[in-house]
N, CA, C and O of each residue as an XYZ file, in Angstrom:
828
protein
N     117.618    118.030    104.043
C     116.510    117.109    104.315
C     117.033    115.801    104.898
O     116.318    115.207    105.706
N     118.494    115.187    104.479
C     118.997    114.472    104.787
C     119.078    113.986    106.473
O     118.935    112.902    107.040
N     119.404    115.470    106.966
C     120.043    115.907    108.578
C     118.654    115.919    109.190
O     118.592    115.788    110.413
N     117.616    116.051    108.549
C     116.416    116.136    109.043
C     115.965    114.211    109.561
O     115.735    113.568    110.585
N     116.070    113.970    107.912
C     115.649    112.351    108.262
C     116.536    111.456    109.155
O     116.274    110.295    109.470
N     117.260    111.930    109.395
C     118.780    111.455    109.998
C     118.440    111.753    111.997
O     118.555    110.855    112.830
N     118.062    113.103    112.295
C     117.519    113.392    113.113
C     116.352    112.457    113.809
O     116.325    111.988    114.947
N     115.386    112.345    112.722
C     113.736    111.275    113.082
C     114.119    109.912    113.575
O     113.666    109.419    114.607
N     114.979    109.334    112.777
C     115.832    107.918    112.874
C     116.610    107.972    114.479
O     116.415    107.023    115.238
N     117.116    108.644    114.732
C     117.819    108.706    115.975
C     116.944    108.807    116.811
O     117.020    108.052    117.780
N     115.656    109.906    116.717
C     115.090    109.572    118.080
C     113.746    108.627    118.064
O     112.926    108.486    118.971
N     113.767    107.982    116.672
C     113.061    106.573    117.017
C     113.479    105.881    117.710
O     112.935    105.443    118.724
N     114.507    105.647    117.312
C     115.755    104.108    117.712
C     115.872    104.926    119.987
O     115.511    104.482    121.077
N     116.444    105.968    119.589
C     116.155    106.064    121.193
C     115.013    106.037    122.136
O     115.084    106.490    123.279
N     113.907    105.465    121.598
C     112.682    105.299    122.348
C     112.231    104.608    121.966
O     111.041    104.735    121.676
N     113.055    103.224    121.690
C     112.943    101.883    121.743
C     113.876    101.036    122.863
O     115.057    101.214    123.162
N     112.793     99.933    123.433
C     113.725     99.107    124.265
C     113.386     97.606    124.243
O     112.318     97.221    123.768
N     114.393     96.669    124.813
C     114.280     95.676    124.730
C     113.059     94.917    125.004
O     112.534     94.735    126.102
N     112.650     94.466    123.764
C     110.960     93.403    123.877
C     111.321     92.187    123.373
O     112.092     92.054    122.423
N     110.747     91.204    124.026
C     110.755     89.720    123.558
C     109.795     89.688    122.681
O     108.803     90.387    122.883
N     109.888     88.806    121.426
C     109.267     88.444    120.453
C     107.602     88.588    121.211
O     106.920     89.443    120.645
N     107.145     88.120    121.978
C     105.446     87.522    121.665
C     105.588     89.133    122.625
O     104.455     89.360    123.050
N     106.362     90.032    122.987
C     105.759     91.415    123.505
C     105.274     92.223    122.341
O     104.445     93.132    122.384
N     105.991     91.702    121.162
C     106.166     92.860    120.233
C     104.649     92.815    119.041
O     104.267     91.794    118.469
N     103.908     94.416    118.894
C     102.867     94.107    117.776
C     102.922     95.267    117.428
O     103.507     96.224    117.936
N     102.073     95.153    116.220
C     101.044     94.460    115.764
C     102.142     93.209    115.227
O     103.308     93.304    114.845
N     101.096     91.818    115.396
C     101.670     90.760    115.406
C     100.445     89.923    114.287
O      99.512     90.676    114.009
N     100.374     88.895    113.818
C      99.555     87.940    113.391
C      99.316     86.527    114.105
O     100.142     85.720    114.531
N      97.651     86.485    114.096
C      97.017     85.487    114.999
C      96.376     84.774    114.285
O      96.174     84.985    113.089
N      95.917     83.707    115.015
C      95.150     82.635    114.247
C      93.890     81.988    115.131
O      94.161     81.332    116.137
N      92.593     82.181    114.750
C      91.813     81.566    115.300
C      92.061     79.946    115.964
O      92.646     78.986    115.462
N      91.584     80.042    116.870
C      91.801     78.089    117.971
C      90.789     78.505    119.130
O      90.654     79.567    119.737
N      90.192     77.402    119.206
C      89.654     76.901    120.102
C      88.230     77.338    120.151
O      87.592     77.567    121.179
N      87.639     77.463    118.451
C      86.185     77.686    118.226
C      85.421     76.545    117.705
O      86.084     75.925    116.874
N      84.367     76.107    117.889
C      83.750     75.441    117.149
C      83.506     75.682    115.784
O      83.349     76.839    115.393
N      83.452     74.671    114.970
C      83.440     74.417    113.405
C      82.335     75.388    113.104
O      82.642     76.181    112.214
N      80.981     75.560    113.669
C      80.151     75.940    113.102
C      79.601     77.014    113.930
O      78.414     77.340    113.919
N      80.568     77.585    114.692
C      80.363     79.164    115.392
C      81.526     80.142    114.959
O      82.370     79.700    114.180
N      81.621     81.395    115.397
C      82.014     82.145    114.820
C      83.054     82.783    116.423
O      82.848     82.330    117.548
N      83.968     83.726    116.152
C      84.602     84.425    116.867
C      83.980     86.067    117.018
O      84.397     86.842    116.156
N      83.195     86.530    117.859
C      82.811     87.444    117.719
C      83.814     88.730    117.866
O      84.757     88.435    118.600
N      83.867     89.838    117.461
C      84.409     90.793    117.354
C      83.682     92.056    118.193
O      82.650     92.422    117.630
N      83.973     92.731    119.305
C      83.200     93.867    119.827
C      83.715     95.137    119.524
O      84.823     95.370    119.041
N      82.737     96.043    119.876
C      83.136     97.261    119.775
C      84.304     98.088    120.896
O      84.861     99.184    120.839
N      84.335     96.929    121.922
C      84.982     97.756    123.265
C      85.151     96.256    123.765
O      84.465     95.298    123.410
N      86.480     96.257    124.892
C      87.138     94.942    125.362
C      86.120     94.682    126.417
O      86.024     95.421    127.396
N      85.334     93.607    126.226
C      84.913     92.896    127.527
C      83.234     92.812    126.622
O      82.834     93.634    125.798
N      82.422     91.424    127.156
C      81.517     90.402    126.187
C      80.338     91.608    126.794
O      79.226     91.267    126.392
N      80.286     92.498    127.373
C      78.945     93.379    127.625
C      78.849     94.507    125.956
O      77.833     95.183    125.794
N      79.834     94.544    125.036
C      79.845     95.617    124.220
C      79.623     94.911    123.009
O      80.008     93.773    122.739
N      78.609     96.120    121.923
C      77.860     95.485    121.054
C      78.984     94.388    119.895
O      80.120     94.854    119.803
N      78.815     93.446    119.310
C      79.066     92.773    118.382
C      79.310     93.335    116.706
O      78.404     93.669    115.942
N      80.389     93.330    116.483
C      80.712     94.576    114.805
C      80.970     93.736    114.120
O      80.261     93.824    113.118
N      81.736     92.769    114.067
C      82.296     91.706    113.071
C      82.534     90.595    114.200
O      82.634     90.619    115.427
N      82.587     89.362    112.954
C      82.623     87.970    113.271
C      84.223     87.035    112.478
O      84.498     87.178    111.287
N      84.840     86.386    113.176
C      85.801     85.859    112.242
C      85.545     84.195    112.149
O      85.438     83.469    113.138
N      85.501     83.930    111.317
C      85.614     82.635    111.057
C      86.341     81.741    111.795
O      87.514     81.978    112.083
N      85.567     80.363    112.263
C      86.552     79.495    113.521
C      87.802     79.528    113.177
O      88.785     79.636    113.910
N      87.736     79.411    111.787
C      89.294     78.861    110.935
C      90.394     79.765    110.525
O      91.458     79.489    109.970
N      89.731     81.335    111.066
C      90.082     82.461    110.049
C      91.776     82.071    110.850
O      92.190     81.443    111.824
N      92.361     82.933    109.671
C      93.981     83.470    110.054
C      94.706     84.835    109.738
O      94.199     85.931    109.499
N      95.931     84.494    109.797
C      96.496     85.983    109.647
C      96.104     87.406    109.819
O      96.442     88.379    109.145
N      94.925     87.299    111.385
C      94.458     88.433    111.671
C      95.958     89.325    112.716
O      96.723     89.072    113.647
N      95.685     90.243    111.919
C      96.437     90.881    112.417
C      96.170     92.204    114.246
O      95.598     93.276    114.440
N      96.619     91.664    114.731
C      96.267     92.223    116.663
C      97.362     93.564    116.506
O      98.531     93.581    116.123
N      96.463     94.657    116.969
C      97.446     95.823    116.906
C      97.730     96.026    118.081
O      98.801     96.617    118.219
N      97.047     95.700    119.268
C      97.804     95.915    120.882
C      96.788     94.675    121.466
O      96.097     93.880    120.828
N      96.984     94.836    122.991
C      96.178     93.927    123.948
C      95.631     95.361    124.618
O      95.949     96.550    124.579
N      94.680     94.581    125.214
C      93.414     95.547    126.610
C      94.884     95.922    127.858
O      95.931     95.298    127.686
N      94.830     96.493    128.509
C      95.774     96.415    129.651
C      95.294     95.379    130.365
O      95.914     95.505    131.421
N      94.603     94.447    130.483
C      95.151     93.364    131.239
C      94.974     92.401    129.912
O      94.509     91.320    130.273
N      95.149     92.442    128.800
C      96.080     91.276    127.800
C      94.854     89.622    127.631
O      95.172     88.450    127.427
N      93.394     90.291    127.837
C      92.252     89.158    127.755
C      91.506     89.555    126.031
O      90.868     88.898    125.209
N      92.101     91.210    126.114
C      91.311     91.294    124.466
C      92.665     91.963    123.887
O      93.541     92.623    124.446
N      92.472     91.474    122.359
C      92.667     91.937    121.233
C      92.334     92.917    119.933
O      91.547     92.657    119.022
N      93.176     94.165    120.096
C      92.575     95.466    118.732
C      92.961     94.850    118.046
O      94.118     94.442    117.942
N      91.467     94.512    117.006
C      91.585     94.443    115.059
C      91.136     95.614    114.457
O      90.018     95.991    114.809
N      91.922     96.491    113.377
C      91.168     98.007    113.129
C      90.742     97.266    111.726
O      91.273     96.461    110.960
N      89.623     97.900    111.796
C      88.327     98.003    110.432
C      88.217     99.146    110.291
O      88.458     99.958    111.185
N      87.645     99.577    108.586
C      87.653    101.412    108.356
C      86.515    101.751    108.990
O      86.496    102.903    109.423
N      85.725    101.202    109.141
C      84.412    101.528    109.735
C      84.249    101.708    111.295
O      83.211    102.123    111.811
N      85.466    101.327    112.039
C      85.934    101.416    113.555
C      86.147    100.242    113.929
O      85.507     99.245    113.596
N      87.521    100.333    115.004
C      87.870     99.465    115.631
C      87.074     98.365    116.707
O      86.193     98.683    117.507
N      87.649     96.960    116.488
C      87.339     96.244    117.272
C      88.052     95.299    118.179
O      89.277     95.216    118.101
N      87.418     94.622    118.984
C      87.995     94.087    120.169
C      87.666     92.254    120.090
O      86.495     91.894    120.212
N      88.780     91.184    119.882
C      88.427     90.220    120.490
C      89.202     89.438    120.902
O      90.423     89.330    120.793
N      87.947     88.503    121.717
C      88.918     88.042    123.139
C      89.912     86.579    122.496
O      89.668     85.577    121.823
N      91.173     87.217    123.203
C      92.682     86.547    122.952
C      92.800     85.152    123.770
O      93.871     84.580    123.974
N      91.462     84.671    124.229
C      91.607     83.094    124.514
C      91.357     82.451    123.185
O      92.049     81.560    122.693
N      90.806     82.735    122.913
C      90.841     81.963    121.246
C      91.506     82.546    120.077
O      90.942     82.429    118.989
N      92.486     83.080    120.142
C      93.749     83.628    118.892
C      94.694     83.374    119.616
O      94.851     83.970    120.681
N      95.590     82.354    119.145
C      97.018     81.928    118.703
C      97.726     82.611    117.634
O      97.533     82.860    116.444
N      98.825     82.866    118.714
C      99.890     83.831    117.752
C     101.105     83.318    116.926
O     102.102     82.934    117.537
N     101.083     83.301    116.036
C     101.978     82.895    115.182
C     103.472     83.044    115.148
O     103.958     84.171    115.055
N     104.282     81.900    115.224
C     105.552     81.936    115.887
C     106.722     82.942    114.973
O     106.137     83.755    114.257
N     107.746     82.988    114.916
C     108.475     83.622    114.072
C     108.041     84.559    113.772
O     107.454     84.548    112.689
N     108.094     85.985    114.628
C     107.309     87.380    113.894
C     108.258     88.149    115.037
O     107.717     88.876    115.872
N     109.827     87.928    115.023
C     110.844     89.068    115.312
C     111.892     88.979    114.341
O     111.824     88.265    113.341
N     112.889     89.730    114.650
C     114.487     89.727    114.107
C     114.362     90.636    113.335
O     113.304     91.195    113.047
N     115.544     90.897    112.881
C     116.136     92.307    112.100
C     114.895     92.473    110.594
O     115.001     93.623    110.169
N     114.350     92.053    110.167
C     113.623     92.088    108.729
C     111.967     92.701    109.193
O     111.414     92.770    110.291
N     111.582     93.032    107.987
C     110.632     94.039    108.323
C     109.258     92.807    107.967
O     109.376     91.952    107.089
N     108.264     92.927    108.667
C     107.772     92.100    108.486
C     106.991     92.125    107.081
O     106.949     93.302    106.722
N     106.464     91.431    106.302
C     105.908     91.020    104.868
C     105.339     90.298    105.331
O     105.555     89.725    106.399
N     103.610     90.062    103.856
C     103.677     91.661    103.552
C     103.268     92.754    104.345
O     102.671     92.551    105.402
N     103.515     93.837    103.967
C     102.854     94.629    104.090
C     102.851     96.138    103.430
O     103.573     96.628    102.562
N     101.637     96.737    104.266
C     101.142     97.901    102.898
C     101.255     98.894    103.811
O     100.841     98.748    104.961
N     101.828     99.998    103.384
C     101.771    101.300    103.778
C     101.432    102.485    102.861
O     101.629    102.420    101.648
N     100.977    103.448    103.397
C     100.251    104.685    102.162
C      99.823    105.906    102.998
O      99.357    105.691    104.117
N      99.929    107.034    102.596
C      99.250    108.175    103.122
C      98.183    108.848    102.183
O      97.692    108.190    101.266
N      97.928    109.769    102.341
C      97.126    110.839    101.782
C      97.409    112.214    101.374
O      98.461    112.575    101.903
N      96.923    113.063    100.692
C      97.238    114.452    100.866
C      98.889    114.351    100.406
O      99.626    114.042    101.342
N      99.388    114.515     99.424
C      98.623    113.507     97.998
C      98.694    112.071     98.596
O      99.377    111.806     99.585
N      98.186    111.463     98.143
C      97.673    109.635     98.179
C      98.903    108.874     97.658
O      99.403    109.201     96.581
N      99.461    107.747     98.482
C     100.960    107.073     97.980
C     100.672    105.571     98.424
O      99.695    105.184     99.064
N     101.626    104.885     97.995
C     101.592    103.681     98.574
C     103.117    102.867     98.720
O     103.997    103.131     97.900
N     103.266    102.261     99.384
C     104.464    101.404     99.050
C     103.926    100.082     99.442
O     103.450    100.122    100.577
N     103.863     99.148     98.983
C     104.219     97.500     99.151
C     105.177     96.738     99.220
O     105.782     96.353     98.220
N     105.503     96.355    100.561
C     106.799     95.394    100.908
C     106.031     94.375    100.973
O     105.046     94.226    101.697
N     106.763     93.208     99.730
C     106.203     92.041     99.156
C     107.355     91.139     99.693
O     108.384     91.701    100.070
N     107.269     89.925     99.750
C     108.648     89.240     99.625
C     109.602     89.139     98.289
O     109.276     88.713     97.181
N     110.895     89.661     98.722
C     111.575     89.721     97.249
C     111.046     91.034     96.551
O     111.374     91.079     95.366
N     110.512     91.816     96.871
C     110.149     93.191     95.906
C     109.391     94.451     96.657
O     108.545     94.398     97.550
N     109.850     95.366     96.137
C     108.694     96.688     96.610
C     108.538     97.264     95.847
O     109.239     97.402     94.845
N     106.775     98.161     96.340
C     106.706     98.785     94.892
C     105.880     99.980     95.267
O     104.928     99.875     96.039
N     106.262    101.174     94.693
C     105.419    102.713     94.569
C     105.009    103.317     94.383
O     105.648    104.248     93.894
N     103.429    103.501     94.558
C     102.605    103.863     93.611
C     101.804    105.399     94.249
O     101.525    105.792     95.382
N     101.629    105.969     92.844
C     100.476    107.253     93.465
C     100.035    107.397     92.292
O     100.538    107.107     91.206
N      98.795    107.992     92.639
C      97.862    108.439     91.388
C      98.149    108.872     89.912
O      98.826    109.899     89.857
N      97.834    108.390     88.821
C      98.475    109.389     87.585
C     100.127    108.602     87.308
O     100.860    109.010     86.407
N     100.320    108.040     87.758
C     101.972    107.551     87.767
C     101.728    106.319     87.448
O     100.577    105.883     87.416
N     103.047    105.418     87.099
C     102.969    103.965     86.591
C     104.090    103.598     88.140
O     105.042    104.269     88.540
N     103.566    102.424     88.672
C     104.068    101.492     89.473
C     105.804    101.985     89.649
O     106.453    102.330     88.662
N     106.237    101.959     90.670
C     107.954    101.701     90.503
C     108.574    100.672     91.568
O     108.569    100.802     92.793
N     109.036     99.764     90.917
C     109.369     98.911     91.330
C     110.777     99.263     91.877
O     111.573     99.911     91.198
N     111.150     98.674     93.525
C     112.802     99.261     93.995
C     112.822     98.090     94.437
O     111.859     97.473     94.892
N     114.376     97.567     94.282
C     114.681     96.717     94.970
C     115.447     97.276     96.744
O     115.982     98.371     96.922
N     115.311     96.375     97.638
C     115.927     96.380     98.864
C     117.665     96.146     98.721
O     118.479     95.241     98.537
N     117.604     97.565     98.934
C     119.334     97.833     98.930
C     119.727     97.284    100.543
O     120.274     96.191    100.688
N     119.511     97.844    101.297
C     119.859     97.357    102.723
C     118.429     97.775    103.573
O     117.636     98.677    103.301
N     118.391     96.804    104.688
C     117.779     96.267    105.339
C     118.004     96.390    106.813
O     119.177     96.068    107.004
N     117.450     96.694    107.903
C     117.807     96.169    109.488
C     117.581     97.158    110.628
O     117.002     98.244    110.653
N     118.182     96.489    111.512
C     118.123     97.308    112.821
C     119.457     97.573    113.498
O     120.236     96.620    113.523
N     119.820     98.650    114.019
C     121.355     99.134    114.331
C     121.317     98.014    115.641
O     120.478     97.535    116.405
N     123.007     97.910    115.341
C     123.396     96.605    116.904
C     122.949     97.614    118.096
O     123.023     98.829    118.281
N     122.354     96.290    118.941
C     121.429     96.566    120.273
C     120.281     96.445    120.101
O     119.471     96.127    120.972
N     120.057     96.667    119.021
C     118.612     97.301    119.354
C     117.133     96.300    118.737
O     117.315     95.585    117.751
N     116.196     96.328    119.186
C     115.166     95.268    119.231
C     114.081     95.626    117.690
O     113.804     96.783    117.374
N     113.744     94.778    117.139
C     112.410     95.058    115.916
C     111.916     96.147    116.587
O     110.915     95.493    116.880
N     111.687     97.270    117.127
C     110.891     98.169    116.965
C     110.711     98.796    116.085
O     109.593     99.049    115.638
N     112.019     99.285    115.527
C     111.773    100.182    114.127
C     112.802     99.589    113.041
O     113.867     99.001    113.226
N     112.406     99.797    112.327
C     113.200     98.938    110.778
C     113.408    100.032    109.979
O     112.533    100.816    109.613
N     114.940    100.093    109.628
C     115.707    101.299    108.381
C     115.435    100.390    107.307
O     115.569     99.211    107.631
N     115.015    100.646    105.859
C     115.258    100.365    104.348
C     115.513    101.311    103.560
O     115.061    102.456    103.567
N     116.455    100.692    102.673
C     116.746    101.676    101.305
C     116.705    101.103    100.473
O     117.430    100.146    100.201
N     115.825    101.557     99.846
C     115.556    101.008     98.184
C     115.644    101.984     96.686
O     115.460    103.196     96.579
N     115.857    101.366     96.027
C     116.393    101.884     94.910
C     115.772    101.036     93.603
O     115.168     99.971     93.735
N     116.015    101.664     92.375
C     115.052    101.220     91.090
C     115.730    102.283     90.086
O     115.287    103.427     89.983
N     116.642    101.899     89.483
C     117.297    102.762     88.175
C     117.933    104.426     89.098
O     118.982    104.502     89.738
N     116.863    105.622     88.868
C     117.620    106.778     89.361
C     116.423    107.149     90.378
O     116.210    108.336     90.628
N     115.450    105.877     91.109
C     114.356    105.930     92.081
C     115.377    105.912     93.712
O     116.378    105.210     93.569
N     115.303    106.319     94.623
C     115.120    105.952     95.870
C     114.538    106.021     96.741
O     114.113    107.145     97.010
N     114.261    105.110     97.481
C     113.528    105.586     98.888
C     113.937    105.158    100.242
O     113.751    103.976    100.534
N     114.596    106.147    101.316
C     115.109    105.450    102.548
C     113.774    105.809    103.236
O     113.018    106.775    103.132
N     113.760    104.747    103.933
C     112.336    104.853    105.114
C     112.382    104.030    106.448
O     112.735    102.851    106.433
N     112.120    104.494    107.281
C     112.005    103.975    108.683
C     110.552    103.852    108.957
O     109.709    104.722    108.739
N     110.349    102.643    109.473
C     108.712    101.911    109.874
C     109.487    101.473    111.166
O     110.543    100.887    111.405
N     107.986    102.298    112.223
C     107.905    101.937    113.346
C     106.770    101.253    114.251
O     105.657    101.749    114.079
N     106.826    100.420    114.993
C     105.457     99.619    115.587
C     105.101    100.517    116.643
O     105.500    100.294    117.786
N     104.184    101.795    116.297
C     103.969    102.997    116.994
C     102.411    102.550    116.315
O     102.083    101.748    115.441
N     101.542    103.646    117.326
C      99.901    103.706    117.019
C     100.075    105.111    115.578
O     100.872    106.041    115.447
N      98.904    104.628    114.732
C      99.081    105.482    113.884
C      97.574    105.851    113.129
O      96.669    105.026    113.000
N      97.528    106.980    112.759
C      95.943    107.198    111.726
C      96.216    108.040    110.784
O      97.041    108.940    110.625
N      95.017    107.388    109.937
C      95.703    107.600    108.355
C      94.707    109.376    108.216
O      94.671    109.899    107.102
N      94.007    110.086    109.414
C      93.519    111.106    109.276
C      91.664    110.592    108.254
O      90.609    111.215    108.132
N      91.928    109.804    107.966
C      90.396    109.676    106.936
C      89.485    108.919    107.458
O      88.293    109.085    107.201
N      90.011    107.815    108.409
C      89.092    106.568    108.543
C      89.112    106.502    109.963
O      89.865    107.213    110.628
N      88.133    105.491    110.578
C      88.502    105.322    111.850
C      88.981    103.996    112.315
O      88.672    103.507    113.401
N      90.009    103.257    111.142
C      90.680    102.625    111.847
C      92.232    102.536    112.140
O      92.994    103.032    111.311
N      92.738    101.936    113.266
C      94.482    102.531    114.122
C      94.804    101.338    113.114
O      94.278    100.309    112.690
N      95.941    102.058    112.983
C      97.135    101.464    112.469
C      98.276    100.973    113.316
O      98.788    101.977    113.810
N      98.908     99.895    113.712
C      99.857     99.720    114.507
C     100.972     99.893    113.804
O     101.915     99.420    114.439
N     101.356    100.424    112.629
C     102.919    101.073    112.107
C     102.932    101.969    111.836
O     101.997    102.238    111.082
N     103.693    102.904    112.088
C     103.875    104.600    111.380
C     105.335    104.176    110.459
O     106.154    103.280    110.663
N     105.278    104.980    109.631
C     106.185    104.707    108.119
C     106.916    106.418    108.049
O     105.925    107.097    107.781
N     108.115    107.383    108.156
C     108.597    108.040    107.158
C     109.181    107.855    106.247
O     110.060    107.003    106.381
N     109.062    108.426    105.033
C     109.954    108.179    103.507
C     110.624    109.000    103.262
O     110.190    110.152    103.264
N     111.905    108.730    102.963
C     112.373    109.976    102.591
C     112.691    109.754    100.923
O     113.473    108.820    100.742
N     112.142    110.573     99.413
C     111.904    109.942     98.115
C     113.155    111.276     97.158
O     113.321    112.494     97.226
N     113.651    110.359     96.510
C     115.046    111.017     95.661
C     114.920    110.336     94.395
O     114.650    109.141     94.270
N     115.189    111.392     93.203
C     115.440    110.925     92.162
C     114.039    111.311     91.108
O     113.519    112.420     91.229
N     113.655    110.606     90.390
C     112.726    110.601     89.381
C     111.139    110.966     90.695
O     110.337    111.878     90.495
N     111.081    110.160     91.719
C     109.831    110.449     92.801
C     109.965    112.055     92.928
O     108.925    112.707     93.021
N     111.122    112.661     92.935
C     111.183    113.814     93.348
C     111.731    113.900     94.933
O     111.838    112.875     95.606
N     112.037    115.107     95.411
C     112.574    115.082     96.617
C     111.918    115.388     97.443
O     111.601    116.577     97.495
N     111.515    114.637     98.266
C     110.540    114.865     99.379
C     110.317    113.911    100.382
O     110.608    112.740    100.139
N     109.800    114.254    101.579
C     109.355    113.333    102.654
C     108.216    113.186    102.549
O     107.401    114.096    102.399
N     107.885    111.546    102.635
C     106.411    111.515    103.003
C     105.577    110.366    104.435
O     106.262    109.344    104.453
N     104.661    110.272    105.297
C     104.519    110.224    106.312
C     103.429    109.544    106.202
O     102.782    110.041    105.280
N     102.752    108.452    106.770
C     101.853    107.463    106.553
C     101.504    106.565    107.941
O     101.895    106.917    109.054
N     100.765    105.439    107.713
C     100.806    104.337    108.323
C     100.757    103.474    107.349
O     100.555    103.745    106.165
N     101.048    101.780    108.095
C     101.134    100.706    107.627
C     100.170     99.532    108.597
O      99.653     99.494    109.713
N     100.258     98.968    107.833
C      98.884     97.437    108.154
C      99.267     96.112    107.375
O      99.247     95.951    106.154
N      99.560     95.355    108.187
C      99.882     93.548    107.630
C      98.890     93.194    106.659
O      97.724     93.589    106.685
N      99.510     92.263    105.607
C      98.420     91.992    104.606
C      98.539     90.545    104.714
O      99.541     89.895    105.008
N      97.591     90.216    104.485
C      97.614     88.197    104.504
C      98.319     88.152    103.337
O      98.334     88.832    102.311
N      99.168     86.747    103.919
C      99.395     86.313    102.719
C      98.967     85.659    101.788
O      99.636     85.536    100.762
């Protein structure tokens, strides 16, 4: 299983290439340049002719943008109820969101059976149904020399727990809902979890 996960890792990392920080997402934005007492509308489809789904607050933050429109005027926010679109003249992107570390927080989980992991600052933790929490600490961390934040290796560990996993800033669906995920997650789980791979997406959590 090892030679297997070992395999996935290699041809992530080879179909990654060099991106400058503000290329790279899903990223976190910040509402600017709304009035106090209007709202940021949210559409169903890029461009102001498509119906209205959600609204963000002038002030809102830490929305998280999973790509741009091809010409880079709108912004994907996924909701479970379906994705939406808004326009990237008024979201400012928040500086410091490259380098070797995986970004925090954030939440990743699949289905079929149902899992979770939480990368917190300073902690992670693993949960599935029927089970009590397991807390692993971050054994090692990063991205192999050359190569850009696209995909992030961790290994974590917790008494006779491990989990090595690679998270990548790839489009992803969790199969249940209709909203995209901008990270895909494999796990590979040893020890007391049992031995197995498991396969997910991930989504930024405010802090």
């Amino acid at each position: 299983m090892r030679i297997l996960f070992s395999f996935i890792l290699m041809m992530m990392l080879s179909a990654t290439s060099a991106l400058a920080e503000w290329e790279l997402f899903p990223a976190r934005y910040d509402v600017t340049g709304v009035a106090s007492d209007d709202v940021l509308n949210v559409r169903s489809g890029f461009g102001a002719s498509h119906p209205i789904i959600q609204a963000l607050a002038y002030n809102d933050r830490d929305i998280e943008i999973i790509k741009l429109s091809a010409d880079g005027k709108w912004g994907l926010i996924g909701y479970p109820d379906g994705d939406g679109w808004a326009s990237m003249r008024y979201l400012q992107r928040q500086p410091g969101q490259g380098g070797p570390d995986l970004p925090r927080p954030l939440s990743c989980g699949g289905n079929e059976p149902f899992w979770a992991i939480q990368f917190m600052p300073g902690a992670n933790e693993f949960t599935e149904p029927g089970q009590m929490p397991h807390g692993l600490a971050t054994v090692w961390e990063g991205i192999p020399d050359g190569m850009q934040p696209v995909a992030y290796g961790l290994k974590m560990a917790g008494g006779s727990d491990e989990i090595d996993a690679i998270i990548t800033r790839s489009q992803c669906s969790d199969g249940m809902s209709d909203k995209s995920y901008g990270f895909a997650i494999n796990a590979l789980l040893t020890g007391t979890l049992g031995d197995r791979m498991l396969t997910g997406c991930c989504t930024l959590l405010r802090p």
